[in-house]
C-alpha positions as CSV (number, residue, x, y, z in Angstrom):
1,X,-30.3,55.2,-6.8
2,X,-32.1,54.0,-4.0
3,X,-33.1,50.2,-3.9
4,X,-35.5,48.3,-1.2
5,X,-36.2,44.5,-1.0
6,X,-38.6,42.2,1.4
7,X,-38.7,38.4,1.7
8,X,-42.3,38.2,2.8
9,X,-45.3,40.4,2.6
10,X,-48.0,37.4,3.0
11,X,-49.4,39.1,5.7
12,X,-50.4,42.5,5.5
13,X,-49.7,43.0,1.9
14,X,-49.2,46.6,2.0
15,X,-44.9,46.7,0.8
16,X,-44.9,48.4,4.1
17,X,-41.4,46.8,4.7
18,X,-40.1,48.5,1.5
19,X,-41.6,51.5,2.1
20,X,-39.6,51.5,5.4
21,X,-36.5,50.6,4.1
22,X,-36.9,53.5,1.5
23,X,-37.2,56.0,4.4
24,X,-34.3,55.3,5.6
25,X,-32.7,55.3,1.9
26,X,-33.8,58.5,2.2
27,X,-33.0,59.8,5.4
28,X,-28.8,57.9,4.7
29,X,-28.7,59.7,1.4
30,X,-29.8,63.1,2.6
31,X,-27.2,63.1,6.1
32,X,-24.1,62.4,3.3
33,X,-25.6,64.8,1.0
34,X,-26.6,62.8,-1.8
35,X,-30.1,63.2,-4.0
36,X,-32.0,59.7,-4.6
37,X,-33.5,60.5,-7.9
38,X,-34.9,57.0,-8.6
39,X,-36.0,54.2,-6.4
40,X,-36.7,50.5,-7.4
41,X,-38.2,47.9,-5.2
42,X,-38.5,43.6,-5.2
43,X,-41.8,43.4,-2.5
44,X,-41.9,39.5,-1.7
45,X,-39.1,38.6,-3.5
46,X,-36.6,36.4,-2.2
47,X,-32.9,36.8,-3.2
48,X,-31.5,33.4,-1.8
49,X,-33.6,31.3,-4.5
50,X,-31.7,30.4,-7.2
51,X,-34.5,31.1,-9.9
52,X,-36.0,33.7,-8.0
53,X,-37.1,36.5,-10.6
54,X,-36.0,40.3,-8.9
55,X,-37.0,42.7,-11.9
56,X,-36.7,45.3,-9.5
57,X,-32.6,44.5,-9.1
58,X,-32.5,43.7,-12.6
59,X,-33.7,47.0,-13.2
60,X,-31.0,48.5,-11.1
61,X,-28.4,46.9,-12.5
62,X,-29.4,47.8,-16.1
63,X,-29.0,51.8,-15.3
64,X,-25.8,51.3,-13.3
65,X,-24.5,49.7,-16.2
66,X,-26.3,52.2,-18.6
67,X,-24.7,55.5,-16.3
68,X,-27.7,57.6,-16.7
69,X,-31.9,57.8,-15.5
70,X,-34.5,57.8,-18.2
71,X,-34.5,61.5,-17.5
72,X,-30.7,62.5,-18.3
73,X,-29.5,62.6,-14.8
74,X,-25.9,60.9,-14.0
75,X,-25.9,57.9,-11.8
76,X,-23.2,58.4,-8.7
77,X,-24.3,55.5,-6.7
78,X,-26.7,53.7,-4.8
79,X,-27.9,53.9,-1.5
80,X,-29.5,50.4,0.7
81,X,-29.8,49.6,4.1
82,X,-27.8,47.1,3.6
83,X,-25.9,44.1,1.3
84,X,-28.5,41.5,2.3
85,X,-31.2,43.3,0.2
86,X,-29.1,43.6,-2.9
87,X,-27.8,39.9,-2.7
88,X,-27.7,36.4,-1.0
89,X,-25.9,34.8,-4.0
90,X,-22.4,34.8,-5.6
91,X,-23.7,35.8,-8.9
92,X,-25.9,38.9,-7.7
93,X,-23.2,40.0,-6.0
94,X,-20.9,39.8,-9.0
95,X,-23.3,41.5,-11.4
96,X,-23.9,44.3,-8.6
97,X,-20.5,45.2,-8.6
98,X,-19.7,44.8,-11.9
99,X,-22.1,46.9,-12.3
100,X,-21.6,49.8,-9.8
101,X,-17.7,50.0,-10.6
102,X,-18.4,50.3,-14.5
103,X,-17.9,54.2,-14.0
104,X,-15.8,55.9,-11.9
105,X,-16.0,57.8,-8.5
106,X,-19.2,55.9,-7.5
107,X,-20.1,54.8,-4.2
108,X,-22.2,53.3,-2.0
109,X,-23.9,54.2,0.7
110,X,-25.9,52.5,4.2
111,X,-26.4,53.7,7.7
112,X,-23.4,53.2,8.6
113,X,-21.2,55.6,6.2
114,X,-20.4,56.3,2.9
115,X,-18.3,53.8,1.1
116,X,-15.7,53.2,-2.3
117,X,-16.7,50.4,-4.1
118,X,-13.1,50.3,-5.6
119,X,-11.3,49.6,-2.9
120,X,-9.9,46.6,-1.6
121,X,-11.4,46.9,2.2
122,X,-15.1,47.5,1.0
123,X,-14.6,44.8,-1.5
124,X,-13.7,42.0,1.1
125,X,-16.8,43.6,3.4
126,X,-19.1,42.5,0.8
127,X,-17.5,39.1,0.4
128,X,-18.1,38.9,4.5
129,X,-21.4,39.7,4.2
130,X,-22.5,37.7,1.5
131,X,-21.3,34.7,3.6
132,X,-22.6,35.9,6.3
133,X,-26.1,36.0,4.3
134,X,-25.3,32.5,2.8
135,X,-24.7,31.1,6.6
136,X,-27.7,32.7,7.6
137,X,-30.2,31.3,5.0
138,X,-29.0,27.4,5.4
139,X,-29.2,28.1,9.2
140,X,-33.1,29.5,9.0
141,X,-33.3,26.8,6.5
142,X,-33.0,23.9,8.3
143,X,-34.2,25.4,11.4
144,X,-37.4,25.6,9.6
145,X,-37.4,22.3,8.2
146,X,-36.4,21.4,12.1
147,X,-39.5,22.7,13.7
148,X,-41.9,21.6,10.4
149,X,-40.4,17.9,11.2
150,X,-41.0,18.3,15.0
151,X,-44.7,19.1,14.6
152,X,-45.3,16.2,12.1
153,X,-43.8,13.6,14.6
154,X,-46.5,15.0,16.8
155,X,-49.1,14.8,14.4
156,X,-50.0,18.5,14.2
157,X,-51.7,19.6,11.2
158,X,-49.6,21.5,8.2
159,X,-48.9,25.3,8.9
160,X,-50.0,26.6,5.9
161,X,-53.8,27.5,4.0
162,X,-56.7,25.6,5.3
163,X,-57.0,22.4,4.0
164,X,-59.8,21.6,2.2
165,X,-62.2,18.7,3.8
166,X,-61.4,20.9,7.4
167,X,-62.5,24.1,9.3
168,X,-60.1,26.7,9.8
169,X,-58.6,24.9,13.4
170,X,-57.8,22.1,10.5
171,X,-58.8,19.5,13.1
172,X,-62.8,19.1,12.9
173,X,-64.3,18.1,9.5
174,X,-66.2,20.3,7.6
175,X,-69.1,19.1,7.1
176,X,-69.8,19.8,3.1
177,X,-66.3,19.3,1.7
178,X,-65.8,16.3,4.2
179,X,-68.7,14.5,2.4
180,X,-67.5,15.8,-1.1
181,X,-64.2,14.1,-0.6
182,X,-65.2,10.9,0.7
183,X,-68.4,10.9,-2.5
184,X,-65.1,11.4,-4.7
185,X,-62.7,8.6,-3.0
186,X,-65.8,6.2,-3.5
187,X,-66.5,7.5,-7.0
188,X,-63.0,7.1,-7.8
189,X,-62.6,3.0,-6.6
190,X,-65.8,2.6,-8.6
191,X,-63.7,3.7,-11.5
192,X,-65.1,7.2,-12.2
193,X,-62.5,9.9,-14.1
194,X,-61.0,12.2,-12.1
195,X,-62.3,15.0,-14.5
196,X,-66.1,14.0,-14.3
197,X,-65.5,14.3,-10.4
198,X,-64.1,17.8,-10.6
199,X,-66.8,19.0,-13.4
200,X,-69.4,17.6,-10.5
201,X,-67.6,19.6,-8.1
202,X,-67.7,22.5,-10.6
203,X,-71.4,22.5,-11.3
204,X,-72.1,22.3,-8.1
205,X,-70.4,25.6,-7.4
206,X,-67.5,24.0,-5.3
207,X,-64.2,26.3,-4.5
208,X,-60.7,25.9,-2.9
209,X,-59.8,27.1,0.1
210,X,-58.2,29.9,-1.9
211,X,-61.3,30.2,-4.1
212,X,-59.9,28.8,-7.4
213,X,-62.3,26.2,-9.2
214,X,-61.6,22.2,-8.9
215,X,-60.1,20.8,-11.7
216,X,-59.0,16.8,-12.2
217,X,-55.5,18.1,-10.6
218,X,-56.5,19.2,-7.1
219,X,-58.9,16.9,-7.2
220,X,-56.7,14.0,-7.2
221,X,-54.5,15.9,-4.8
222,X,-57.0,16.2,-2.2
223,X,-58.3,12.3,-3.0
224,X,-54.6,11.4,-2.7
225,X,-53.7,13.7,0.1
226,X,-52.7,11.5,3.4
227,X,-54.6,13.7,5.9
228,X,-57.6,12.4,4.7
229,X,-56.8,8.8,6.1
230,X,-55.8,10.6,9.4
231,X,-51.8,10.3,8.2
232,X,-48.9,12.3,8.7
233,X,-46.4,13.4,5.6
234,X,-43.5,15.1,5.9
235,X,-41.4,16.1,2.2
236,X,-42.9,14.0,0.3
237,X,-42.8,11.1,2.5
238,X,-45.2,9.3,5.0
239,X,-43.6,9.3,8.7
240,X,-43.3,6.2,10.8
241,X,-43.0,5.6,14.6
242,X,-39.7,4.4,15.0
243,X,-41.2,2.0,17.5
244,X,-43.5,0.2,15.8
245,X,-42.7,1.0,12.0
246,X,-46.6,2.1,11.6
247,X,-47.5,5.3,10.3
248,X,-47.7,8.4,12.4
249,X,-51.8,9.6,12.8
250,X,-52.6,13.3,13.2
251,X,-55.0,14.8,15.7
252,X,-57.3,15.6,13.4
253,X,-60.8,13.9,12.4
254,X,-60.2,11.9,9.0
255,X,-62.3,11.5,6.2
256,X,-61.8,7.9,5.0
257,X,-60.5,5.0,6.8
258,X,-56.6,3.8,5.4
259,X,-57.8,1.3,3.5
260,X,-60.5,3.6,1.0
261,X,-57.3,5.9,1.1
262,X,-54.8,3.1,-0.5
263,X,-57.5,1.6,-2.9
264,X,-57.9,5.4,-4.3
265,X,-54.4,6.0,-4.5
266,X,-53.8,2.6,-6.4
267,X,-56.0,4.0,-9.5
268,X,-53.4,6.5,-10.1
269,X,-49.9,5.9,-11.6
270,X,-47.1,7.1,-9.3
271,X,-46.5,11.3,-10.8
272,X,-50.2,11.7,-10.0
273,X,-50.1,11.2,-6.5
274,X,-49.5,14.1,-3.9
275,X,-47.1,12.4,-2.0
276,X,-44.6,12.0,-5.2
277,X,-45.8,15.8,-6.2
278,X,-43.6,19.4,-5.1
279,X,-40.2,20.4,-5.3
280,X,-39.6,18.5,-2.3
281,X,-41.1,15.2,-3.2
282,X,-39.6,12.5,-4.5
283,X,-40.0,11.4,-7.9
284,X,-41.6,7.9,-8.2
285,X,-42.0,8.0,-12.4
286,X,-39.8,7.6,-15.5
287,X,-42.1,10.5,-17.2
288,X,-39.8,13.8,-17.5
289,X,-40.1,16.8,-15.5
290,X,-38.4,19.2,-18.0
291,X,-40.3,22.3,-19.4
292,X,-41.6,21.0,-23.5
293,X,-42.0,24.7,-24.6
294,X,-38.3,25.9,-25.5
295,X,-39.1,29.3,-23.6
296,X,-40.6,28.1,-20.4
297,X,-38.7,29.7,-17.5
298,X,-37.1,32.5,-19.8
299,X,-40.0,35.1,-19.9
300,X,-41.2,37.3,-17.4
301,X,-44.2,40.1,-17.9
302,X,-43.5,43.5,-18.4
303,X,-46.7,44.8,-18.2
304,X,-47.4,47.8,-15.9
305,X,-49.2,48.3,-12.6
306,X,-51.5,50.4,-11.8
307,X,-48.5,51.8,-9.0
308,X,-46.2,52.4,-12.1
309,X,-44.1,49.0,-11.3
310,X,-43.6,46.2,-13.8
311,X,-45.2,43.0,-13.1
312,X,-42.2,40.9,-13.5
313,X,-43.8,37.3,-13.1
314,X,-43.2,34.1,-14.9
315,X,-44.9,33.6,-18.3
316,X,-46.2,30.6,-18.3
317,X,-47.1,28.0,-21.6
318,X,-50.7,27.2,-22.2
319,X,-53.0,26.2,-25.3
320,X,-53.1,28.4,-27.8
321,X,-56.3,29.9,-29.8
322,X,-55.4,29.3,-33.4
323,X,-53.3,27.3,-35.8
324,X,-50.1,29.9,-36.5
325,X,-49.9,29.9,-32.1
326,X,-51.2,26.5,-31.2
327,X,-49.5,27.7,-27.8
328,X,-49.1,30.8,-26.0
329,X,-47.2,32.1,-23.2
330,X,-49.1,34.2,-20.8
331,X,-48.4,35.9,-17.2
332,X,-50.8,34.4,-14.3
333,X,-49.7,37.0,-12.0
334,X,-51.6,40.2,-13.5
335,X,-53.4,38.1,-16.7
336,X,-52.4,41.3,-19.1
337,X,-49.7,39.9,-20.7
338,X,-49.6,36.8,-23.6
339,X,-47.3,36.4,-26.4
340,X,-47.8,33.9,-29.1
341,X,-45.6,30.9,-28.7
342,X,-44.1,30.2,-31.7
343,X,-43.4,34.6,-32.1
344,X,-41.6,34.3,-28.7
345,X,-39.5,31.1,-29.7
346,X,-38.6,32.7,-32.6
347,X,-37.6,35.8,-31.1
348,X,-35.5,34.2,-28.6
349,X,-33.5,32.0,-31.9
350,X,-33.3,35.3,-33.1
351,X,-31.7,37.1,-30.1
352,X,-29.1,34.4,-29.4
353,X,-27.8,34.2,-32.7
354,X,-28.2,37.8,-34.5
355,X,-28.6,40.1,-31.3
356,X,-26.3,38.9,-28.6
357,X,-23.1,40.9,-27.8
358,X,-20.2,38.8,-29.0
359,X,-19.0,37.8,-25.1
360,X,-21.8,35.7,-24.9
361,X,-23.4,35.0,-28.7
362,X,-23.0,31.1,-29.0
363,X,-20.3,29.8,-31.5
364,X,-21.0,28.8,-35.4
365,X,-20.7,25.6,-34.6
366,X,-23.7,25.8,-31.9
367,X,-25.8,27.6,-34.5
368,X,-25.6,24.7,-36.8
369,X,-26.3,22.0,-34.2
370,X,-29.3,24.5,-33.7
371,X,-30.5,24.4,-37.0
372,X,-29.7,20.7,-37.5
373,X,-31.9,19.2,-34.9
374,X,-30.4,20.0,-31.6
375,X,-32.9,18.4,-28.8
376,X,-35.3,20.9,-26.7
377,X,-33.3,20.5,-23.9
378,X,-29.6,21.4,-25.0
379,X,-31.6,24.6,-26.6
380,X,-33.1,25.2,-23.3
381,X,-29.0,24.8,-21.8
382,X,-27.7,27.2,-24.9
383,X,-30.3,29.8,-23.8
384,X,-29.7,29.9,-20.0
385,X,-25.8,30.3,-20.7
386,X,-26.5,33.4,-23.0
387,X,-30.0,35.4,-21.4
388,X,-30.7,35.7,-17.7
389,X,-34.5,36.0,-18.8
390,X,-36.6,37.8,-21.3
391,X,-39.0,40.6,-20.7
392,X,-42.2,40.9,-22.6
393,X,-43.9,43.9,-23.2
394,X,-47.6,43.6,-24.1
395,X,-49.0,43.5,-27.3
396,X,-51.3,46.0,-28.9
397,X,-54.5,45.2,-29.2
398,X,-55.8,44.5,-32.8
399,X,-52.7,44.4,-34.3
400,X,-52.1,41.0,-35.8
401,X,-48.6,41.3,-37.4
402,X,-45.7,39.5,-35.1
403,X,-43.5,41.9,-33.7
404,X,-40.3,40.3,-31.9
405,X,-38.9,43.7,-30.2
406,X,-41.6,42.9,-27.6
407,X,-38.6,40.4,-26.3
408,X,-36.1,42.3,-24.4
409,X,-33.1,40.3,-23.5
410,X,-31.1,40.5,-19.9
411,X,-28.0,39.5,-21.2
412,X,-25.7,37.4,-18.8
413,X,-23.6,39.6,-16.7
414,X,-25.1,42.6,-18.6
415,X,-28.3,45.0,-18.3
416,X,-31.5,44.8,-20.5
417,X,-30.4,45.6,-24.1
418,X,-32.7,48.6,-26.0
419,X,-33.8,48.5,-29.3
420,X,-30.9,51.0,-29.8
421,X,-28.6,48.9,-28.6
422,X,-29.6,46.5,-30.8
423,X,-29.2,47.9,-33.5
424,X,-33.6,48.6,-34.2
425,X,-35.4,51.7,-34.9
426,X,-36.5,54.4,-32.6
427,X,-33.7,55.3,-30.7
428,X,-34.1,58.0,-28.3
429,X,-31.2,61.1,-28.0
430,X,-30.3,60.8,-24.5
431,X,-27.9,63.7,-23.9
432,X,-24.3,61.9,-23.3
433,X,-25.7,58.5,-24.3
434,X,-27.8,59.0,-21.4
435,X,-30.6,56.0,-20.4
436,X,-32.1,54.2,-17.4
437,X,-32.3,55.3,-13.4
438,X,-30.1,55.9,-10.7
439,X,-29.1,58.4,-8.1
440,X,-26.7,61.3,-7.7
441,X,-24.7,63.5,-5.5
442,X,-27.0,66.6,-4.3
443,X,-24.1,68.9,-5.3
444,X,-22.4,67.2,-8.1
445,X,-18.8,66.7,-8.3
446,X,-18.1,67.2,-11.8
447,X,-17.3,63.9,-12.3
């Protein structure tokens, strides 16, 4: 089994980088005669991020620990170029081995050799490399935030998209959205709502700088921003010259002077503002961050490409369309995935407490603390320590009954169970209790 991953691809956004690592999958296999018969790939996905969703090593795991591809051909192995694409964590590295030494006489294989799993030496390799991969991520980690700091100090402008209000050297006004913005700060002072600015915006035929349509979020964002006083943030926070204590200006032209900035800012309580907004801004509010749906986090899409791969992203709560699902959960990767909410909460009670293997099926006592009014977020707690995430399949169109096998469960330390596995209808014959992908030797063993 053959298995690529890339960080990046923001640039050319091609998967060239996985398509290369592939090759030489390929070309590692074929010089220790070995047959890749199934590949899976995670484009763009980080593996250092705790929350980071990988259905492509998920996928992996699932047939190692299954033995067998969806075609009925024996899993020897896998071949990578190397650790650091399988894992950058503790528990991906546990799970990958668990699930590689579930059977025996596998191996692994790189560009450098052929290699036992079982043994003692390779073992303590992969511990090596994992912290070497662990050293290696704080290390780009704070050199990153290093040189991000460094160029705020000097007031250069933020790396990242185009701001709106700015050209594309994000240092000369553009001359439209400049004037929208500083229409907006005065509207706001005025006492205007945030979402009668944005539906002026909208009518107007007004886009981001990533062509998504205002709404009363990104409008306060942008009203809120610093930058458009001339100021420089840094995390969440506004930087000072350690000199004078006074705030550090960009080189870039500004929109509004500090004082139209601060009056705007004070309409809006504290979690509104962008400089108390981000995972790396500090919380100035008592309101809670926590997801309110119970599922929130837990789901990702399992619809299909049109390449043949699964979708994989988050499934994210929104406002329902009728009274049985006043909310819904629904993919905003590929938008061809939704599941009623209340089916999908269901269907996760149900899996915890019915469907579970007994390693990790919460206790009788749990169940009752469930039923008897156990608060959103200890259910939220119960769920993470039993399902590593959810995968929905999409519905069928027309059909209006609720079907909860469209939740398939990756259990903790375990593969995605099957509607065989669980016990359901349809089970498919697989010769020797054969199931998901893999690779095998070229000339098998007889093992």
């Amino acid at each position: 089994m053959s298995y690529a991953r890339t960080s990046e691809d923001f640039r050319q956004r091609d998967g060239h980088g996985v398509r290369h690592q592939l090759r030489i999958n390929e070309r590692s296999a074929r010089e220790h005669g070995c047959l890749i018969v199934a590949a899976y790939t995670d484009n763009g996905r980080s593996a250092s991020k705790k929350y980071a969703a990988r259905p492509g090593f998920d996928r992996l795991v699932a047939a190692l620990s299954a033995g067998y591809t969806a075609d009925g051909q024996a899993i020897q192995g896998v071949v990578c170029v190397a650790y650091d694409r399988l894992y950058r964590r503790p528990e991906d590295l546990a799970r990958f081995f668990a699930a590689l030494t579930s059977r025996p006489e596998r191996v692994y294989v790189d560009p450098q050799g052929m290699r036992d799993p079982f043994s003692q030496a390779e073992m303590s390799r992969a511990v090596r490399s994992l912290e070497a991969a662990m050293t290696e991520t704080r290390v780009r980690s704070r050199r990153v935030s290093d040189w991000h700091w460094a160029r705020a100090v000097e007031g250069m402008p933020h790396s990242g998209p185009r701001p709106f209000g700015w050209q594309e050297d994000r240092l000369t006004l553009h001359p439209v959205e400049a004037a929208l913005i500083r229409r907006a700060v005065a509207d706001r002072v005025g006492g205007k709502a945030v979402r009668a600015i944005a539906r002026e915006w909208c009518d107007l035929g007004v886009t981001g700088t990533r062509g998504g349509s205002p709404n009363a979020q990104t409008v306060t964002q942008i009203m809120t921003a610093p930058r458009v006083c001339g100021y420089r943030a840094n995390k969440g926070e506004l930087l000072l010259l350690p000199e004078t204590g006074e705030p550090v200006l960009g080189l870039w032209e500004p929109v509004v002077t500090p004082e139209q900035w601060m009056a705007a800012c004070a309409t809006f309580s504290p979690g509104n503002l962008y400089m108390h907004r981000g995972s790396a801004a500090p919380r100035r509010t008592s309101r809670t961050t926590a997801p309110s749906r119970l599922a929130s986090g837990f789901l990702r899409c399992g619809a299909r490409l049109p390449n043949g791969g699964c979708c994989g992203g988050a499934l994210c709560a929104q406002k329902g369309r009728s009274r049985r699902s006043p909310y819904a959960y629904a993919c905003r990767s590929c938008r061809r995935c939704s599941i009623s909410g209340p089916l999908a909460d269901e269907a996760l009670e149900r899996l915890l407490f019915q469907d579970a293997p007994p390693h990790v099926r919460p206790s009788e006592i749990t169940r009752r603390r469930w039923q008897e009014g156990m608060t959103n977020s200890e259910k939220r707690k119960t769920i993470a320590s039993v399902v590593a995430h959810c995968v929905v399949r999409p519905g069928v169109k027309g059909k209006h009954t609720w079907d909860h096998s469209r939740v398939e469960p990756v259990w903790r330390d375990t593969g995605p169970v099957t509607p065989a596995e669980q016990g359901g209808e349809g089970r498919v014959p697989w010769p020797g209790g054969r199931c998901e992908a893999g690779w095998k030797h070229a000339e098998p063993t007889g093992s």
